[in-house]
N, C-alpha and C positions, 0 to 999 in steps of 0.2 A: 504494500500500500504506500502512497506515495503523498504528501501532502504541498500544498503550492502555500507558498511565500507571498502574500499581496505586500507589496510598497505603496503608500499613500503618499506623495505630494504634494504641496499644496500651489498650486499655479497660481502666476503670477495673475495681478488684476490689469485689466484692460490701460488702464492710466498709467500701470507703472514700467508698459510696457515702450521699449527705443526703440526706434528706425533702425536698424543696419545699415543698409544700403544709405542714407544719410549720413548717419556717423562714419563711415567708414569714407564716402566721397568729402566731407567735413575736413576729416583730420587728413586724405590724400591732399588737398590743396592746405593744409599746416593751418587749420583753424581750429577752434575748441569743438569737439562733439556735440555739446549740451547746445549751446548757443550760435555757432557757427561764426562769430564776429571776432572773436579774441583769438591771440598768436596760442600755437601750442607749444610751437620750441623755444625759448631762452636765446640758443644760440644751434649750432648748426644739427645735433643729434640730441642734445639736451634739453628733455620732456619741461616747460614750467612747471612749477607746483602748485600751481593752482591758477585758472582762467582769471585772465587781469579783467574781460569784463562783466563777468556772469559768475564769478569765484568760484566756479567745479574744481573741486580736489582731482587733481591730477596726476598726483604721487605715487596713487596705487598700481601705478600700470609696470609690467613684467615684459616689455618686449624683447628681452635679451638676448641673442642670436637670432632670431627669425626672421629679420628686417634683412639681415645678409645675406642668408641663405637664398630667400625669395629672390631679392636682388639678384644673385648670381644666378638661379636657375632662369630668371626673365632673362637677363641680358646675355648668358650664353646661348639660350635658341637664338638669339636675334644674332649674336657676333660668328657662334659657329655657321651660320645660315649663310650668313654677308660671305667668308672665309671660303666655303665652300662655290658660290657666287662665283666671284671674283676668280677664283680658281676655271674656274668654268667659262667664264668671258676673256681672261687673259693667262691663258695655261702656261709659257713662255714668261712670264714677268719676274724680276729679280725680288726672292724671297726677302730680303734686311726692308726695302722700303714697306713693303706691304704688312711686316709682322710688327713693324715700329707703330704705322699708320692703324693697322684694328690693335695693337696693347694702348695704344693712345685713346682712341675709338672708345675703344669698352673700357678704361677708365674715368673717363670724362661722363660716360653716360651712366654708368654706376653711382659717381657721387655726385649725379642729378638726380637719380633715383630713388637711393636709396634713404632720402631724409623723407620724401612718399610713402614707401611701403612702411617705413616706422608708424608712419601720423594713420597711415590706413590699418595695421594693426593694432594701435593704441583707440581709434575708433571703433573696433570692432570690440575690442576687449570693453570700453566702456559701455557699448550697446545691449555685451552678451552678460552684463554686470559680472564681471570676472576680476579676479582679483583684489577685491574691496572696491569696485565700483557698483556697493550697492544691493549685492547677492548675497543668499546666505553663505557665510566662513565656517568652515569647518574648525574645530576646537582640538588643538592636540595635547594632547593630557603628558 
């Protein structure tokens, strides 16, 4: 005989619930999630602590590695793609210009990038109330 385990829940209410897709295109263009008017970075990777005009605590967020990671897997289908390209239109061309020109390439457009994907996962994180933005926390004893 076997018996089932029910979990109860209690779902969130209608009001308390965020846009994603807002937060996350919010903090892409470096605004605050909540309000969309105030800076979310400080300076170039570094989250403010709180929204200068709407004062969301902003402290709580955890994007620690993932901003790069994304980063590099967007911009290497793009850079391998171009590499490959290139290779294909001009098969014959001297390797040093072309590896100087995409390491150039793909670092320039990484650190365009990559203060984006931070602010887009720091809007997602404050949408999904994750990390003390808002969600129940777990207590560790």
């Amino acid at each position: 005989m076997t018996r089932t385990l029910h979990i109860v829940a209690e779902a969130p209410t209608m009001e308390g619930r965020r846009d994603v897709v807002t937060a996350v295109r919010r903090g892409f263009f470096g605004r605050c999630p909540h309000c969309g008017e105030g800076r979310m970075f400080r300076a170039y990777l570094k989250v403010a602590d709180a929204c200068p005009v709407c004062g969301e605590d902003l402290s709580p967020q955890r994007a620690d590695d993932a901003p790069a990671y994304v980063t590099m897997l967007i911009m290497g289908h793009f850079i391998v793609a171009g590499i490959l390209a290139a290779d294909e239109l001009w098969p014959n061309s001297p390797m040093l210009p072309l590896a100087v020109g995409w390491s150039a390439l793909a670092a320039l457009c990484s650190l365009w990038l990559l203060p984006r994907v931070k602010g887009a996962l720091v809007g997602y994180q404050w949408a999904m109330r994750m990390h003390g933005f808002g969600g129940p926390e777990k207590e560790f004893n």
